[in-house]
C-alpha positions as CSV (number, residue, x, y, z in Angstrom):
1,X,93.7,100.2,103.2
2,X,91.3,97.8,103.8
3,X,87.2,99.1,103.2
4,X,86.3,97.5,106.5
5,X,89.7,99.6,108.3
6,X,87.6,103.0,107.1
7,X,84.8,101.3,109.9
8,X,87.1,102.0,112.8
9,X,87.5,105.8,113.9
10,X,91.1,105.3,115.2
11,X,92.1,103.8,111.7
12,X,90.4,107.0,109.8
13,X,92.0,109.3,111.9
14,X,95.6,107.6,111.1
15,X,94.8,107.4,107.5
16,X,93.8,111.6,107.7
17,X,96.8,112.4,109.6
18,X,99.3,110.5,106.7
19,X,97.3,112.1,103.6
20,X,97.6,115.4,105.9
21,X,101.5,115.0,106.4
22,X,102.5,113.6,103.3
23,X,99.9,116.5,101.6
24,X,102.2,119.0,103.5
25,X,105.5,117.8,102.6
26,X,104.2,116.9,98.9
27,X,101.7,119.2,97.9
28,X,101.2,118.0,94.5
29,X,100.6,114.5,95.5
30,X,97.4,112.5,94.5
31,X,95.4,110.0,96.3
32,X,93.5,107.9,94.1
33,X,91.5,103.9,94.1
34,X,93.1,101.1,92.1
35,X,90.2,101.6,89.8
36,X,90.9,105.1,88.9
37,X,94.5,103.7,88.2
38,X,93.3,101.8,85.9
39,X,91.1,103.8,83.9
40,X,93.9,106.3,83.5
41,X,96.3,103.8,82.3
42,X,93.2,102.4,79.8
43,X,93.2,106.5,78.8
44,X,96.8,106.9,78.4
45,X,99.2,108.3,80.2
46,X,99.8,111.6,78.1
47,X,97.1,113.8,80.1
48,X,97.9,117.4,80.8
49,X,97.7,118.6,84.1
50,X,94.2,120.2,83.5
51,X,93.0,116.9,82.2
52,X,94.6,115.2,85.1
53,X,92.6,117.4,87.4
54,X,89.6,116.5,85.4
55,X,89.8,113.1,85.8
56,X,91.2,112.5,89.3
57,X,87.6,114.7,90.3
58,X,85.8,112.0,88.7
């Protein structure tokens, strides 16, 4: 999504109701920002879940 799309109420709202339904089908699932993807990959991709918890609360 788009920073300016978080601007307009309607296109939050849609963006909460697909992190809530996919969060219910897939309760393990992970939103994160390109930039968090790449500093895990820059990390390595051998975390273990705690560390993975760590890091995504950054």
């Amino acid at each position: 999504m788009h920073r300016q799309s978080l601007s307009i109420p309607a296109e939050v709202d849609g963006l909460n109701a697909f992190i809530d339904e996919v969060k219910s089908v897939y309760p393990n699932t992970y939103f994160v920002t390109a930039s968090q993807i790449s500093d895990y990959y820059k990390i390595g991709v051998d975390l273990s879940n705690d560390q993975l918890e760590t890091f995504l609360s950054k």
